[in-house]
C-alpha positions in Angstrom: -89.1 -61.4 -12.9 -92.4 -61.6 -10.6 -91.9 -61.9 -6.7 -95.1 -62.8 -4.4 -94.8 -61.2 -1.0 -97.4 -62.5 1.4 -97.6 -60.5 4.8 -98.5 -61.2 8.1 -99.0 -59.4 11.2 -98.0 -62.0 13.7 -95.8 -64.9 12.5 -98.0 -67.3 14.6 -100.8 -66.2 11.7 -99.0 -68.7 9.3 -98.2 -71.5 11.8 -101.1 -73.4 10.0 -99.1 -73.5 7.0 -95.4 -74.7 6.0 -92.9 -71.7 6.1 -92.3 -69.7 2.9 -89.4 -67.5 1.6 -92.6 -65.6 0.4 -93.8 -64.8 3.2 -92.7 -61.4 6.1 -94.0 -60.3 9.2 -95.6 -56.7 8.7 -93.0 -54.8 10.4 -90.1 -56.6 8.8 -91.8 -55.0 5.7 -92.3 -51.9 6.4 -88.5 -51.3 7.7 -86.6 -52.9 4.6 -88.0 -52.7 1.3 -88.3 -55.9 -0.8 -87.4 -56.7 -4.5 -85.1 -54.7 -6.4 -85.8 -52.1 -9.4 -85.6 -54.8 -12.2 -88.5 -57.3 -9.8 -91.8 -57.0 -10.2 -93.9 -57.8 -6.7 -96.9 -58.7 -5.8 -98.2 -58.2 -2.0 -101.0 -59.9 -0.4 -101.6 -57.9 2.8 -102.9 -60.4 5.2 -102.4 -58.0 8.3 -105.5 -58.8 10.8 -106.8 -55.3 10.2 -106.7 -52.6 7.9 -107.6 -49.7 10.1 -107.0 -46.3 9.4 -103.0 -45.4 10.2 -102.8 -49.1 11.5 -100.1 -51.6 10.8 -102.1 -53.4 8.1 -103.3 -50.0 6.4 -99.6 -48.7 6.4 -98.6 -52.4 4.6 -100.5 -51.3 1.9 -100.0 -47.3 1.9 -96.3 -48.7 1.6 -96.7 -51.5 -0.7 -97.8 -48.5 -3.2 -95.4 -45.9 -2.8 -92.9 -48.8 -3.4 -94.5 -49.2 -6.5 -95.8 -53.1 -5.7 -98.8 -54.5 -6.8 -101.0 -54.6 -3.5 -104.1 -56.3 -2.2 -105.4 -55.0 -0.6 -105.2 -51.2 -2.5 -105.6 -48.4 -0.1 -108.2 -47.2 -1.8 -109.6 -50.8 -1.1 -109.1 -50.3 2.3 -111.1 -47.2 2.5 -114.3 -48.6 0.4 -114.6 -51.2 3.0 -115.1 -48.5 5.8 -118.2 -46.6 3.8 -121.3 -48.5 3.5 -122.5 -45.7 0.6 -120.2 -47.3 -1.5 -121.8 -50.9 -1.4 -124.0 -49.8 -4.7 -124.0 -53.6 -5.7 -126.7 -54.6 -8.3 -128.0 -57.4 -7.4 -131.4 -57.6 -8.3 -132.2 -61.4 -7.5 -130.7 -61.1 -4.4 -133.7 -61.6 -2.5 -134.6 -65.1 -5.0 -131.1 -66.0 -4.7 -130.9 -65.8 -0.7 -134.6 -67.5 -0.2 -133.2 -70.5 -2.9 -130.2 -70.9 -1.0 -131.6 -71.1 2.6 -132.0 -74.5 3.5 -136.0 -75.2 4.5 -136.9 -73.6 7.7 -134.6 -70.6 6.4 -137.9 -68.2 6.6 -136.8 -67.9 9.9 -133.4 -66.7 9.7 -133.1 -63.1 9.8 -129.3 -62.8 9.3 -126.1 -64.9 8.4 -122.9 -64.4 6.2 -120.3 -66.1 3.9 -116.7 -65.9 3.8 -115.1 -65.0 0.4 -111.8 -66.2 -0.6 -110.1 -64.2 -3.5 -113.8 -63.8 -5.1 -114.5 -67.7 -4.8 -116.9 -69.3 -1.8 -117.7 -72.6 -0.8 -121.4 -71.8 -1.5 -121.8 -72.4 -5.6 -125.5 -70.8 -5.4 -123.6 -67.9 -4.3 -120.8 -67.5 -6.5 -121.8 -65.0 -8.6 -122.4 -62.8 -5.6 -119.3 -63.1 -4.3 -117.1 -62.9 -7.5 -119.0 -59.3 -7.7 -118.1 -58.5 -4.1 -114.4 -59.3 -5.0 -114.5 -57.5 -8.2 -115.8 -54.3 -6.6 -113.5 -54.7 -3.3 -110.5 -56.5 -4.1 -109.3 -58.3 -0.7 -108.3 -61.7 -0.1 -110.5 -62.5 2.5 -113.9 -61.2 3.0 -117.1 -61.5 4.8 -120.0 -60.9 3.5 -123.4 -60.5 6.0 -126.8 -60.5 5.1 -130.0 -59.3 6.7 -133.5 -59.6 6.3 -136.6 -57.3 7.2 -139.3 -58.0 4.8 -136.3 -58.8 1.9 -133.2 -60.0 1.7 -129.7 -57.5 1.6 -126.5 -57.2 2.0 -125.7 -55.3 5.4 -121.7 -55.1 5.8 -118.8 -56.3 3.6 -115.9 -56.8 6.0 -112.2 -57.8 6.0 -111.3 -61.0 7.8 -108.7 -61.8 9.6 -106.6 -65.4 8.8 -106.1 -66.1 12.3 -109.8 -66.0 13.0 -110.2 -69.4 10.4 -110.8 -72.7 11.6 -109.3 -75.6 9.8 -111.2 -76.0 7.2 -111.7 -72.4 6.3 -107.7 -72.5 6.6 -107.7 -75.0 4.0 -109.7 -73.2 1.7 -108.1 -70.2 2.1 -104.6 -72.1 0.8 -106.0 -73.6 -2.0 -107.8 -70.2 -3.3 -104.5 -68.1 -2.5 -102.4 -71.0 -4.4 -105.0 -70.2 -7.5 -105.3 -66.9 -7.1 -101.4 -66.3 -7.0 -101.3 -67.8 -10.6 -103.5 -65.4 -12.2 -103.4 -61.8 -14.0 -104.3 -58.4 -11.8 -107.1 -56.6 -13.6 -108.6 -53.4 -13.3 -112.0 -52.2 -14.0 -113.1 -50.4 -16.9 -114.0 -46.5 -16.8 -117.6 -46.2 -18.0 -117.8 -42.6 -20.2 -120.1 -39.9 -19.8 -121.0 -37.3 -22.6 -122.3 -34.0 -21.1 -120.5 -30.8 -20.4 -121.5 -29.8 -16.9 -119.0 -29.1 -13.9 -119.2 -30.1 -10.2 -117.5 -27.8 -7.6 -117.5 -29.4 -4.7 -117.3 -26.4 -1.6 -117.9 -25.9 1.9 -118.9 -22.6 2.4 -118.2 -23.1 6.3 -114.9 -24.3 5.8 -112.2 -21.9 7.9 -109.6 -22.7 5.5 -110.4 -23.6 2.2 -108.4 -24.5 -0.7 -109.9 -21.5 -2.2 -111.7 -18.3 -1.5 -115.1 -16.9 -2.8 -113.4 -14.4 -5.3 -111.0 -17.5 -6.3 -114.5 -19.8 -6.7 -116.2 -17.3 -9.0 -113.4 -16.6 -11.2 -113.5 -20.6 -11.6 -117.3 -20.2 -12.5 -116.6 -17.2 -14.9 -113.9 -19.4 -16.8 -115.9 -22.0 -17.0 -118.6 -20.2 -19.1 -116.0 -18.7 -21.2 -115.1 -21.9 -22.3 -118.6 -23.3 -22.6 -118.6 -25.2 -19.1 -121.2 -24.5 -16.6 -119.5 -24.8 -12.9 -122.0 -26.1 -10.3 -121.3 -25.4 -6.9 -122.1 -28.4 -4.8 -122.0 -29.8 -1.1 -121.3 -32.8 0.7 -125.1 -33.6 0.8 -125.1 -33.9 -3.0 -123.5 -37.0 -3.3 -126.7 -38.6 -5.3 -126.6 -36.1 -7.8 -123.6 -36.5 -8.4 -123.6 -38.6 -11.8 -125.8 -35.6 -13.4 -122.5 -34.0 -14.2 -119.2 -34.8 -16.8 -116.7 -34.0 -14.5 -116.1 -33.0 -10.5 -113.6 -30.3 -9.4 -112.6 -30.7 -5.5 -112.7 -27.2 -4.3 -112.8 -28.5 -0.4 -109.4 -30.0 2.0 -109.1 -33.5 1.0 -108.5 -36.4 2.9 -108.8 -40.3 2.7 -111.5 -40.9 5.6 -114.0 -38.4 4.5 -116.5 -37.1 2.0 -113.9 -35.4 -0.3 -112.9 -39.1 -1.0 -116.1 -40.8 -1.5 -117.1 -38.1 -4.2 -113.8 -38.6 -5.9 -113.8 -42.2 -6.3 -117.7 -42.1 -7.1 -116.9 -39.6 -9.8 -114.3 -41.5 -11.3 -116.0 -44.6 -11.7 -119.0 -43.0 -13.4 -116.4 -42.1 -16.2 -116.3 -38.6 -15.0 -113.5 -36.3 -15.0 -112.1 -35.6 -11.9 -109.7 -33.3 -10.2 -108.1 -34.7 -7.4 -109.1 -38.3 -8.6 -109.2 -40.8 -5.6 -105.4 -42.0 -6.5 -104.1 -38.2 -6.0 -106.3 -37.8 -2.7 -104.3 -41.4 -1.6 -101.2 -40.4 -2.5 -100.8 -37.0 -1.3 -103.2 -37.0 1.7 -100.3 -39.1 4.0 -97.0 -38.0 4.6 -95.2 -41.3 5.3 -96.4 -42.4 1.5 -95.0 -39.4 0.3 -91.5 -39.8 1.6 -91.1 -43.2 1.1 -92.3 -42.6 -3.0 -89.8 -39.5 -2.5 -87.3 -41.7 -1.3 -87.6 -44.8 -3.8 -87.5 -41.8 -6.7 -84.5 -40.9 -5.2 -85.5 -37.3 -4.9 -84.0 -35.0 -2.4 -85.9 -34.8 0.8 -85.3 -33.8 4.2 -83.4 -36.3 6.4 -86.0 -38.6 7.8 -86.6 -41.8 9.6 -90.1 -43.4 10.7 -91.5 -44.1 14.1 -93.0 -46.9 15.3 -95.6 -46.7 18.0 -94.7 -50.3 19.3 -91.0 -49.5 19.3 -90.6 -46.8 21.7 -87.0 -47.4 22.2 -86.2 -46.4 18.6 -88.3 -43.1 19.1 -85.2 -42.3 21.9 -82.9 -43.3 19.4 -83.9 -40.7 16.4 -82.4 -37.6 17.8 -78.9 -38.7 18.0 -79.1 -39.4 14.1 -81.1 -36.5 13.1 -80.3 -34.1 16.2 -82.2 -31.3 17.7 -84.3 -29.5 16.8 -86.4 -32.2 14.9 -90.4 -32.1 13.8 -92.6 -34.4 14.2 -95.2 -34.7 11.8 -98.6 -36.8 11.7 -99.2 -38.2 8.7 -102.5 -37.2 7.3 -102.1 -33.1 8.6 -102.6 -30.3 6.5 -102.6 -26.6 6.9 -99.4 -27.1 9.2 -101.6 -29.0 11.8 -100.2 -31.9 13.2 -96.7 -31.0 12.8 -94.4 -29.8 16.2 -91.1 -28.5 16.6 -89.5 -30.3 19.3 -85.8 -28.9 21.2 -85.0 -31.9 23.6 -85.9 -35.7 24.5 -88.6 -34.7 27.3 -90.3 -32.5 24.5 -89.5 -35.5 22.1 -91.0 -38.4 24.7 -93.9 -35.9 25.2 -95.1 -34.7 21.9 -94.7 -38.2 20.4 -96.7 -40.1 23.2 -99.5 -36.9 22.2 -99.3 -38.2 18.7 -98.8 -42.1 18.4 -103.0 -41.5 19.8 -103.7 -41.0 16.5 -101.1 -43.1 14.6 -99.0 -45.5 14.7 -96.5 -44.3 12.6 -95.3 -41.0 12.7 -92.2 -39.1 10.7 -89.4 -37.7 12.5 -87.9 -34.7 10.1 -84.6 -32.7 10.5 -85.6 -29.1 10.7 -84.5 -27.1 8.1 -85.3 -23.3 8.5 -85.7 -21.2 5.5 -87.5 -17.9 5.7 -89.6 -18.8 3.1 -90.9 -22.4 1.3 -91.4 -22.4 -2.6 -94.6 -23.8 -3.7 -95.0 -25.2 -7.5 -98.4 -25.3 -8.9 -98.0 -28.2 -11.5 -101.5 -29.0 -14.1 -100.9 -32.0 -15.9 -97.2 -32.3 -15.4 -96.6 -28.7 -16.4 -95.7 -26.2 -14.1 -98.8 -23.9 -13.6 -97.5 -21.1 -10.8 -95.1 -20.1 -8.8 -95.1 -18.6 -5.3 -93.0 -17.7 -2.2 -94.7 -18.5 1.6 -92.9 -17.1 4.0 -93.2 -17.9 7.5 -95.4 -16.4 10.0 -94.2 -13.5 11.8 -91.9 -15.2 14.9 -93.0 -18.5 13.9 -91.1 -21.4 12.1 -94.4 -22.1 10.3 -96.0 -20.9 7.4 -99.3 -21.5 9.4 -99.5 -20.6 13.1 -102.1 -22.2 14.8 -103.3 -20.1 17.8 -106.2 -20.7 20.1 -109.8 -21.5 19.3 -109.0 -23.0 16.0 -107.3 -19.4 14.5 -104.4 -19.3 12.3 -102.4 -16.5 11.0 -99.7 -17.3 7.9 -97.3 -15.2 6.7 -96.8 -13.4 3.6 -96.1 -14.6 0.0 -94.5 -13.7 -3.4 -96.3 -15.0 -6.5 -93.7 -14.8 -9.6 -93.8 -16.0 -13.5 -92.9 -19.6 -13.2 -89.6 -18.4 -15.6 -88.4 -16.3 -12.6 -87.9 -19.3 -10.2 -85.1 -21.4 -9.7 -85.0 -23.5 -12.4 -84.0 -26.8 -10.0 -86.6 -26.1 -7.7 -89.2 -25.9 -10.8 -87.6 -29.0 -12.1 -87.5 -30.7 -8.9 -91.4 -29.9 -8.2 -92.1 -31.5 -11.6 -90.4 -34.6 -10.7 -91.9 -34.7 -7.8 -95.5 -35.6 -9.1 -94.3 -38.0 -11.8 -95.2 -41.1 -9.4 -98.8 -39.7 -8.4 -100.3 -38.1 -11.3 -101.3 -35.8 -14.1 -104.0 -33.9 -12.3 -103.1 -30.2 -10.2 -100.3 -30.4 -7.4 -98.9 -27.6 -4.7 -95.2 -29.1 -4.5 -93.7 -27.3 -1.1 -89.8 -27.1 -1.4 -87.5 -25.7 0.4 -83.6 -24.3 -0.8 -80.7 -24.1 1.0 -78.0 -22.7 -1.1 -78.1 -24.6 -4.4 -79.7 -27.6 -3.1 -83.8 -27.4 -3.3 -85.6 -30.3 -1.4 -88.8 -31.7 -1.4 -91.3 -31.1 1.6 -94.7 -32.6 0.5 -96.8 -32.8 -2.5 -100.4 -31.5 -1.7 -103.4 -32.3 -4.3 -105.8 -29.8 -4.2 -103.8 -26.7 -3.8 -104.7 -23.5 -2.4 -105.6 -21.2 -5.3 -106.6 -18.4 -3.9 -108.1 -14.4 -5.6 -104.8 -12.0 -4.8 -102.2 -15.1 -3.9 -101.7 -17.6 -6.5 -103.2 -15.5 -9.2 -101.6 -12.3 -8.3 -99.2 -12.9 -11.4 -101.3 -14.5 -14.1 -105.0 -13.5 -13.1 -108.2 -14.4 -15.2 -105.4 -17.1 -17.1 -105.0 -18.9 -14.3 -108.3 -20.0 -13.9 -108.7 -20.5 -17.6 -106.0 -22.9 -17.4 -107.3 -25.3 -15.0 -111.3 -24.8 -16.9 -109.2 -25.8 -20.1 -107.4 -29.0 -18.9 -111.3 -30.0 -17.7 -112.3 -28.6 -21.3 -109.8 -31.0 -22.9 -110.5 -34.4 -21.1 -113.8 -34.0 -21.1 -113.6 -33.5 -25.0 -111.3 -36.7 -25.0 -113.9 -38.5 -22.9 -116.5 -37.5 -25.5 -114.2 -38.7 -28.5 -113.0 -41.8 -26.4 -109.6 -41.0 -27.3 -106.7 -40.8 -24.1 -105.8 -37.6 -22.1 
C-alpha cells in the first residue's frame, strides 16, 4: 500500500483547496511519524522554505531517515543553494528566450517562469523546465532569467504555495493531482574508465580527518595497487571530472565544498567516498537518531526541541533528568555539544543554540571513560579503537580558547578483540546509510552497547587508527576504490 503525505507549514497554506486526509502541518509531522512498516509513503514538502536547519529542511531530513520517498530530497534542498551546480546545457537558450519574448522583448533584460512538477504554462518553454525539474526535483520552482548581451539562466528557486495567486493556485492542483499518479525516477550514473584518484585535503585544516603521515600512506597504497592518488583543494572543483574516483580526505558537511565535490563526483560516474547520500545522512544528528530510532537500535534516551515550543524545552529535564547534553545538529569534533546541570544552564545554553537551529537534541548523559569507535568499509568492520576522554573533561575533545582542543588518549585493538555486540551493533548501525567508510561512536554500559553517532569520513590517522594493522589499513580502503572502480570499468555492480 502507497500513502501520499502532502505537508504544509501553516494550515492557512491549503485554505485555497478542500481539506485532505493527505495532508499535515509540518510540525504535526515531524512529532509523530506517519505510515506504518508495511506502507509505502510518498511526501511532498510544501514548507514555505527549505533553509538550512529550518522547519521545511528538517521535513525532508526527516522524511528520509523515516525511509519516505521525499520531494523535495535534502540533497535537493542543498543544490538549490549553490549556483555552481546549475551546469544546465542548454545551448538554444538564447534562440529559445528571443522566440519566446513577445515583440518589444529586446528590451527586457530579466523575467522568470514558475515550474510546477517539471510542467509550465509556457509550451515554448517546456523542455527547459522539464530539464530544470529533472535536475532539481521540487514541486514548485522558479526559474529567472537575465540578459547582458545573451540570454541565461540566473537563479533556480523554491516557491512558496502561499505566495500563488489564483490561477497559479489552480495550476499548481492540477499538476500535483498528475504528478501524484506517476512513478519516482532517478537519474542514471554516467561511467568513467580511467584509474586516477582525487584526495580532496586542506592542508590548513586544524583538525583533519587525517594527518600528513596518514595522507601519504594513502598515496603509497595507491601506487601499490596501480592507483595514482592526487591531492586536491577546494579550488579544483573544474578538474575535477579528469579523475575515476574522489576520496574525501577533508570534515564534511552539507553546506559546503566537501558536498558540492561529492555530489559532482558522483554524477560524473565517479567513485566516491563519502558519496553525497553518506555526507546527508551522517553530517546531522537529528537524522541520525531518528534512522537509529526507526531501526530500532539502542541509542541514548532522547527527545527533540523545538525552537518555537519553548515550553517543551522546560519540560525535557524532568523526563530525561540532569545532567543532560545538548547537541546541535550538524557539530563535529565535539563542537556544538554542552553539558548542562540545571534549568538556568538548560534555558541558557539552549537560547545560545536555537541561533543556529531550530531543532536541537536533548541527550541523557551517559559517562563512560572511554567511547568505542568502529571503522566499518563496505559493511565490514575495518578497525577498532578505544577514545578515552580528555583528562578532567566529559569529552573526548576539549575545546579551549582560541580554537585549541586537546583529546584524550586511545586504544587501537584487532577488530576480533572487541566486544562482539558493540562490533555487531556498529555494523547495524550503517545498514540504512551506506556501503562506503563509517566511524560508528558507541558507548557500553555493562552489557548493553549504545549508539552515539555514525560519522562518514572518519578520522584515520598515522599512529591512531593504524597503530594495529599499519600499511594494511590503507591498502584496504585503496582496494575497495581498486574494486569499484574495476566494476565501473566492467559495468558490472559493486
Amino acid at each position: 500500500m502507497t500513502r501520499l503525505v502532502i505537508v504544509v507549514e501553516k494550515a492557512s497554506d491549503w485554505s485555497s483547496y478542500y481539506p485532505s486526509v493527505d495532508v499535515v502541518s509540518a510540525m504535526d509531522y515531524l512529532r509523530e511519524p506517519i505510515g506504518g512498516d508495511d506502507e509505502r509513503t510518498h511526501v511532498i514538502n510544501l514548507c514555505r522554505s527549505y533553509k538550512y536547519l529550518g522547519t521545511g529542511y528538517y521535513v525532508s531530513l526527516l522524511a528520509e531517515a523515516r525511509g519516505h520517498r521525499v520531494m523535495p530530497s535534502v540533497r535537493t534542498v542543498n543544490d538549490l543553494r549553490r549556483r555552481s551546480l546549475y551546469g544546465l546545457d542548454i545551448d538554444d537558450l538564447n534562440a529559445k528566450l528571443t522566440h519566446f519574448l513577445p515583440a518589444g522583448g529586446r528590451d527586457t533584460t530579466d523575467f522568470g517562469i514558475l515550474v510546477y512538477f517539471g510542467e509550465t504554462a509556457y509550451p515554448a518553454l517546456q523542455d527547459l523546465a522539464r530539464q530544470v525539474f529533472e535536475m532539481f526535483p521540487c514541486p514548485l520552482l522558479r526559474i529567472e532569467f537575465e540578459r547582458d548581451r545573451v540570454w541565461q539562466v540566473s537563479s533556480i528557486k523554491p516557491v512558496g504555495l502561499h505566495t500563488l495567486d489564483d490561477a497559479q493556485e489552480d495550476a499548481f492542483a492540477e499538476e500535483l493531482d498528475r504528478f501524484s499518479k506517476k512513478l519516482w525516477r532517478k537519474p542514471r550514473a554516467r561511467r568513467r574508465f580511467r584509474y586516477d584518484l582525487a584526495m580532496l585535503v586542506d592542508p590548513a585544516e586544524q583538525m583533519p580527518p587525517s594527518n600528513k603521515k596518514a595522507l601519504k600512506s594513502f598515496i603509497a597504497a595507491g601506487k601499490e595497487l596501480g592507483i595514482e592518488v592526487d591531492p586536491i583543494g577546494k579550488n579544483d572543483y573544474q578538474r575535477l571530472a579528469e579523475y575515476d574516483g574522489l576520496f574525501i580526505r577533508e570534515t564534511t558537511a552539507s553546506d559546503n565544498h566537501t558536498y558540492r565535490f561529492a555530489h559532482r563526483a558522483e554524477k560524473e560516474g565517479m567513485v566516491v567516498i563519502d558519496d553525497p547520500t553518506s555526507i546527508l545522512r551522517c553530517t546531522n544528528k537529528i537524522f541520525l537518531n531518528d534512522l537509529m530510532v526507526s531501526r530500532k537500535l539502542a541509542v541514548p534516551r532522547t527527545e527533540i526541541l523545538y525552537r518555537d515550543n519553548a515550553k517543551a524545552t522546560g519540560d525535557v529535564a524532568a523526563r530525561l533528568g540532569f545532567p543532560l547534553v545538548l547537541k546541535i545538529p550538524d557539530g563535529s569534533f565535539s563542537r556544538g555539544v554542552v553539558k548542562v546541570e540545571s534549568a538556568e544552564a538548560l534555558d541558557k545554553a539552549s537560547g545560545e543554540l536555537f541561533q543556529h537551529s531550530a531543532l536541537l537534541l536533548a541527550q541523557e548523559f551517559v559517562y563512560t571513560e572511554f567511547d568505542w569507535r568502529i571503522g566499518v568499509l563496505n559493511r565490514e568492520p575495518l578497525y577498532a579503537c578505544k577514545y578515552y576522554m580528555s583528562r578532567g573533561h566529559w569529552q573526548i575533545y576539549n575545546h579551549g580558547a582560541k580554537g585549541t582542543a586537546k583529546s584524550g588518549g586511545f586504544e587501537t585493538i584487532p577488530v576480533r578483540d572487541a566486544p562482539s555486540e558493540v562490533v555487531k551493533l556498529a555494523l547495524k548501525a550503517t545498514q540504512p546509510i551506506g556501503d562506503g567508510l563509517y566511524g560508528v561512536d558507541l558507548k557500553q554500559v555493562g552489557d548493553r552497547p549504545v549508539v552515539i553517532e555514525v560519522n562518514d569520513n572518519p578520522s584515520i590517522d598515522a599512529g591512531v587508527e593504524d597503530a594495529y594493522l599499519g600499511d594494511d589499513l590503507y591498502l584496504r580502503v585503496m582496494q575497495e576504490f581498486l574494486r569499484r572502480m574495476e566494476h565501473k570499468r566492467l559495468g558490472i555492480g559493486r
